[in-house]
C-alpha positions as CSV (number, residue, x, y, z in Angstrom):
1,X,187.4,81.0,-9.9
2,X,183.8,81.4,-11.1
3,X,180.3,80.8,-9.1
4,X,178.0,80.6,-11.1
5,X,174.1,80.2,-9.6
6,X,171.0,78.1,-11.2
7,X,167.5,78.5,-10.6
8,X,164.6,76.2,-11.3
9,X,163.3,77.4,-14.1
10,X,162.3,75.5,-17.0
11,X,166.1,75.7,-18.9
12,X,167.4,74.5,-15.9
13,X,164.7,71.9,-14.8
14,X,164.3,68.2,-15.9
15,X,163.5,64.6,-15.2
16,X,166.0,62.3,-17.1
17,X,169.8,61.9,-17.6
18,X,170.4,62.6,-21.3
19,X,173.2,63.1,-23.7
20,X,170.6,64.8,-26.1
21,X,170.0,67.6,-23.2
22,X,171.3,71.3,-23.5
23,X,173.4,72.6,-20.8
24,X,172.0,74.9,-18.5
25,X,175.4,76.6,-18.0
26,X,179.3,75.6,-19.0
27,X,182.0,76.0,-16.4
28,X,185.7,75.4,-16.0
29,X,187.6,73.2,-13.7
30,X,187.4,74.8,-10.3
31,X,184.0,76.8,-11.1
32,X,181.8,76.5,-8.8
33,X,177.7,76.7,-8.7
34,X,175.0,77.3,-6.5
35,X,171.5,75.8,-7.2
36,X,168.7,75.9,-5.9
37,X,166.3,72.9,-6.5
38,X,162.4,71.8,-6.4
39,X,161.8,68.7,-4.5
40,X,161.6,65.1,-6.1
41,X,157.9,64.8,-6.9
42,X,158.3,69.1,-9.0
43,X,156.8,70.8,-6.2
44,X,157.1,74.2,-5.9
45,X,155.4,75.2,-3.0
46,X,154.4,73.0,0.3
47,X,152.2,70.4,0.3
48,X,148.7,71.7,2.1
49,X,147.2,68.6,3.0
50,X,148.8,65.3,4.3
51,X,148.9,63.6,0.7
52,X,150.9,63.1,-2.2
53,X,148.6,65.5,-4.8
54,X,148.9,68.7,-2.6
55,X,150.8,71.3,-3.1
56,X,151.5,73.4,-6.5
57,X,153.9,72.0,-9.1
58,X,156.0,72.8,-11.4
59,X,154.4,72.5,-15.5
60,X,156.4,69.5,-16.9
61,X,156.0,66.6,-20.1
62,X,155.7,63.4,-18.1
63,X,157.1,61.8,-21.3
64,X,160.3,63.8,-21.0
65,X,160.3,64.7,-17.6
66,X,159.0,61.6,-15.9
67,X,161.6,61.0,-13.3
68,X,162.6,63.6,-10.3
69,X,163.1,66.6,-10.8
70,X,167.0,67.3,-11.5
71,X,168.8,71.0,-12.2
72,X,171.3,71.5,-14.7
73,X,173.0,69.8,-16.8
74,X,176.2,71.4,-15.9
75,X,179.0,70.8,-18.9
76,X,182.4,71.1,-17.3
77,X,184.9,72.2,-20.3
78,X,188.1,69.7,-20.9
79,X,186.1,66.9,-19.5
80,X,186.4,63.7,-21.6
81,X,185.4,60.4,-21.4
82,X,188.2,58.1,-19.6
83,X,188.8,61.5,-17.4
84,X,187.0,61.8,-13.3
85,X,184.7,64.3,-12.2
86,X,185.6,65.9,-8.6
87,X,182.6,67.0,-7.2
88,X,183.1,68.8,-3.9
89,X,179.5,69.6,-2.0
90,X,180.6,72.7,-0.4
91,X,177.3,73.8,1.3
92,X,174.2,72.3,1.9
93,X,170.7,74.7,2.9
94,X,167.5,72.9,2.3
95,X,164.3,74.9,2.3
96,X,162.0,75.1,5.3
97,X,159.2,72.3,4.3
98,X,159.0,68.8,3.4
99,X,157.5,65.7,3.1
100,X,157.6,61.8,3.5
101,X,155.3,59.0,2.6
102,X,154.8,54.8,2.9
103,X,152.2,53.1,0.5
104,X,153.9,54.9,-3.2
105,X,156.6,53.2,-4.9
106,X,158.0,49.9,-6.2
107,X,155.7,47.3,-6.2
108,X,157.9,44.9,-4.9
109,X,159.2,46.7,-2.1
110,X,155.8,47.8,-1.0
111,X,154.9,43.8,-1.2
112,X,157.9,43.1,1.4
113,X,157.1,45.2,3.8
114,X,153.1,44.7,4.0
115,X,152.4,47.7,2.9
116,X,149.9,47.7,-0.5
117,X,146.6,49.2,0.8
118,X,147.0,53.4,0.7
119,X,149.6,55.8,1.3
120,X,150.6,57.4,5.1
121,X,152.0,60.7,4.2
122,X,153.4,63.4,6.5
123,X,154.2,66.8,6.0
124,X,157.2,68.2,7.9
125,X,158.1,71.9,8.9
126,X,162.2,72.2,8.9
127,X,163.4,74.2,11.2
128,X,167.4,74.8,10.4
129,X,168.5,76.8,13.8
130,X,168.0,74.3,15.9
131,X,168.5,71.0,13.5
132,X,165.0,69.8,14.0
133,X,161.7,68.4,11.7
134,X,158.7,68.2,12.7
135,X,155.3,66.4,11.1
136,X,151.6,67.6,11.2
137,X,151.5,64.8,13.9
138,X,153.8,66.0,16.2
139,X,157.1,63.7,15.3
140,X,160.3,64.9,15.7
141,X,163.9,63.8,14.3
142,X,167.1,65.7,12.9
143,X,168.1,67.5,10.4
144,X,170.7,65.7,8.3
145,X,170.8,67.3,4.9
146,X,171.7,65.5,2.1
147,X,171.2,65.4,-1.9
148,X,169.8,61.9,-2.9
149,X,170.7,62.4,-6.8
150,X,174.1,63.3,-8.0
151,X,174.6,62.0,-11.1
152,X,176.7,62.5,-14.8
153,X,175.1,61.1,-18.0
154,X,175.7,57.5,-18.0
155,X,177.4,55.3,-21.0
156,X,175.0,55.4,-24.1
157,X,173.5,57.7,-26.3
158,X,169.6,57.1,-24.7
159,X,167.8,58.8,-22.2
160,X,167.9,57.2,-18.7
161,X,165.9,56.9,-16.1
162,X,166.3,59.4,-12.6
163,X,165.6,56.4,-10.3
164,X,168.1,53.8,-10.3
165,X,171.8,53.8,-9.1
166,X,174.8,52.7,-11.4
167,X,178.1,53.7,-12.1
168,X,177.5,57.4,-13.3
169,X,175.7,57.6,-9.9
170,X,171.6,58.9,-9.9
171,X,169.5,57.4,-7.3
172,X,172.1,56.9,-4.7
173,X,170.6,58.2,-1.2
174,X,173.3,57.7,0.6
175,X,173.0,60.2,3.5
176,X,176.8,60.2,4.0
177,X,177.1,62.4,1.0
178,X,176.6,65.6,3.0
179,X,178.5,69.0,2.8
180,X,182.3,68.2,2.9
181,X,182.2,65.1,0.9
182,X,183.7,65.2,-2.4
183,X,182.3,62.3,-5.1
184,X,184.5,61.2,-7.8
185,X,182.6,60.2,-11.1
186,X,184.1,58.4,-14.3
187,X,182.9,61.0,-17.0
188,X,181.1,58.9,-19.6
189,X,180.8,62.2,-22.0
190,X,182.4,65.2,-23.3
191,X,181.3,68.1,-20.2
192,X,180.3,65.0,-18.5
193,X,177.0,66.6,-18.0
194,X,176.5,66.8,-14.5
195,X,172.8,67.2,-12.8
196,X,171.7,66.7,-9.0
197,X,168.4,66.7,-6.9
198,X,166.5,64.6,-4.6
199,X,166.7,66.9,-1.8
200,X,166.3,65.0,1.6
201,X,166.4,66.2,5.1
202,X,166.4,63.2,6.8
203,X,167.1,59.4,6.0
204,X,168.0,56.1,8.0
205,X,170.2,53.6,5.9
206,X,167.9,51.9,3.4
207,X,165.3,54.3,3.3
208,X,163.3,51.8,4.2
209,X,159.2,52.8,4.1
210,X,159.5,54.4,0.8
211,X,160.9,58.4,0.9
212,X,163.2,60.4,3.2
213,X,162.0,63.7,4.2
214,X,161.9,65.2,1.1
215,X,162.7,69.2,0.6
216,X,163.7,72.0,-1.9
217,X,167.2,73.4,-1.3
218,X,167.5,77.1,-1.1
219,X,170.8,76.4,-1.9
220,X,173.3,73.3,-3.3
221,X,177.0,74.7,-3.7
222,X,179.2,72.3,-5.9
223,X,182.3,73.2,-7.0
224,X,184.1,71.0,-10.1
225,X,187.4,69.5,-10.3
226,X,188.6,68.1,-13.6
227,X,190.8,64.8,-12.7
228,X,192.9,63.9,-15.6
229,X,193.0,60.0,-14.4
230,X,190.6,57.4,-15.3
231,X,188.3,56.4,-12.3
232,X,187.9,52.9,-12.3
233,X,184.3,53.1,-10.4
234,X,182.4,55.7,-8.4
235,X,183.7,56.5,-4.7
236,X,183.4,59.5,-2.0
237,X,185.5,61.2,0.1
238,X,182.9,61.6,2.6
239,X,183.0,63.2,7.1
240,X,182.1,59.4,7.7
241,X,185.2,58.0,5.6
242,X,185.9,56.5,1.9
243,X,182.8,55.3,0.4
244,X,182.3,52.5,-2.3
245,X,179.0,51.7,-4.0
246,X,177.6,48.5,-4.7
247,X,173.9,48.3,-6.6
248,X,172.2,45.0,-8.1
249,X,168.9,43.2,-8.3
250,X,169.7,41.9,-4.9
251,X,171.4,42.9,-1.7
252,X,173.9,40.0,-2.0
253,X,175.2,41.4,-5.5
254,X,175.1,44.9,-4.0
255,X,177.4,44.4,-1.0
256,X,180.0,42.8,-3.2
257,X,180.0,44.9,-6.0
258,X,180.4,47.9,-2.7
259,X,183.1,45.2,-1.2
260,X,185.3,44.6,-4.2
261,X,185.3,48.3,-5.1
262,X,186.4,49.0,-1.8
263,X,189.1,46.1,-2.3
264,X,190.3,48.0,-5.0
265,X,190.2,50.9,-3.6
266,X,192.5,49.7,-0.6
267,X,195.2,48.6,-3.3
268,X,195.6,51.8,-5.0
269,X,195.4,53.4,-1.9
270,X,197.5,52.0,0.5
271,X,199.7,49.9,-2.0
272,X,197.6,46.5,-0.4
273,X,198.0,43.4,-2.5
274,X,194.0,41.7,-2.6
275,X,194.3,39.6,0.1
276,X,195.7,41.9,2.1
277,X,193.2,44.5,2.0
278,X,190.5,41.8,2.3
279,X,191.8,41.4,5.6
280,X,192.0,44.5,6.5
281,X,188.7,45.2,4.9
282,X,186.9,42.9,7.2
283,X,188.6,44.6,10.4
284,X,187.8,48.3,9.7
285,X,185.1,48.5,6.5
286,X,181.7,48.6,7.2
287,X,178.9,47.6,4.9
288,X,175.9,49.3,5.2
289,X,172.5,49.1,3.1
290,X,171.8,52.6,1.7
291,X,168.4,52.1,0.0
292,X,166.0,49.0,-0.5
293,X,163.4,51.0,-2.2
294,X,164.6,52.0,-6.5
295,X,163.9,48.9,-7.8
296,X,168.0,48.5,-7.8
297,X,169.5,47.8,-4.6
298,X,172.2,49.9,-3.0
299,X,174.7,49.0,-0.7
300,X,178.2,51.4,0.4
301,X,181.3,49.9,2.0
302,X,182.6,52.7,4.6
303,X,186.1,53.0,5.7
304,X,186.9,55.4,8.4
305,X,189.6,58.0,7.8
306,X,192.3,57.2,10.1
307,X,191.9,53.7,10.4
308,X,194.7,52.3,8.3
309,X,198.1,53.4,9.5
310,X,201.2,53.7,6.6
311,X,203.8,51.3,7.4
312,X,206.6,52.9,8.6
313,X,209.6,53.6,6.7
314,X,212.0,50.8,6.9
């Protein structure tokens, strides 16, 4: 099969999900591509000084390009609406800089967590042989490497927005999507028009001052699977387990929109009538908060691989 590889230039670059959008290459199921991606906020250098206007970026319409900064689309041939999108996150380099900040952001979230009066921004070297970031003040944590956006044009003939979650995907930052996980979209469009970005290098669950360590990838390789079924919500095959999403106004509407996909997932799965897999749901699923901080809530619903044992054959 094919690789094919996408660079950030401006045929490749943009900042909205649209229907109206040209691709930036067509592939065939089982294709694969390797991009390489700008950070959120269309950097394309790092930043110099500890705060958000450092740094060189890339020219862009902040009418057209006013969310993060995406590569692609990628238009996958055969792919129909009512088919699923297989994509299989095959390698995962991020770049050798990034940043994080607190004080920027959604005003309500900001609000919550007493934080309205300036922005604390860090700037982070990554150093990949040994796993490590560390800040212009000396902290340290891991490298996890992880892709916050993956995303195909949702429902609807209208532009939308890089920053929220939903069904098609977007704004997920769920670190459990990391290299080996393979995400399985409904396609909402002919190609299904597939984009991704958001670069992180490290993230707790609920990303909770306001950013992850955010990066440019040196390299993103995806390869694409045409599933001719209908998929009845987004999910992930993930190193961590199965992975449902949930994403509302609120937390509460989150965790069961993650819980009753997962439900359903269980039935398919494991031929589980509901109340069934509800029980075994609240024995071996875990629901954790994946991001506080888009406006839209996120919550996934996490069940180890292993855990559920066929019955044996009678």
């Amino acid at each position: 099969m094919a690789v094919f590889r996408l660079k950030p230039t401006r045929e490749a670059l943009h900042g909205a999900l649209s229907p109206e959008l040209p691709a930036a290459v067509t592939i065939d199921s089982g294709d694969s591509v390797e991009f390489e991606t700008l950070e959120a906020d269309w950097r394309t250098e790092k930043c110099m000084e500890p705060r958000s206007g450092s740094g060189m970026f890339f020219p862009r319409s902040r009418e057209t390009d006013c969310g993060q900064a995406l590569m692609g689309p990628v238009y996958v041939r055969g792919a129909e609406p009512g088919m699923t999108l297989a994509v299989h996150v095959d390698e995962l380099v991020p770049g050798n800089w990034g940043w994080s900040r607190v004080g920027m952001g959604d005003p309500d979230h900001l609000r919550r967590i007493g934080c309205g009066e300036g922005e604390y921004f860090l700037t982070w070297d990554i150093d990949r042989e040994n796993k490590t970031c560390m800040s212009n003040e000396g902290h340290r944590v891991a490298l996890r490497p992880f892709m916050g956006i993956y995303a195909v044009v949702p429902a609807g003939e209208e532009a939308f927005t890089t920053y929220v979650p939903g069904a098609h995907g977007g704004n997920l930052d769920c670190k459990e999507l990391a290299a080996g996980s393979t995400i399985y979209f409904p396609a909402f469009h002919e190609g299904a028009l597939f984009s991704l970005g958001d670069g992180h290098a490290a993230q707790g669950n609920g990303e909770s001052g306001c950013t992850a360590i955010e990066c440019p990838y040196e390299k993103v390789k995806i390869t694409f699977e045409l599933v001719h079924e209908e998929a009845e919500f987004l999910a992930a095959d993930t190193p961590a387990g199965w992975i449902t999403f949930g994403y509302g106004g609120d937390l509460t509407d989150a965790a069961y929109m993650a819980l009753g996909h997962m439900v359903r997932f269980m039935e398919k799965k494991y031929g589980f009538h509901k109340r069934e897999a509800l029980a075994m749901a609240s024995l071996l699923v875990d629901l954790n908060v994946t991001q506080v901080v888009n406006g839209v809530r996120g919550v996934h619903a996490v069940l180890p691989h292993e855990s559920i044992k066929k019955r044996p054959e009678e």
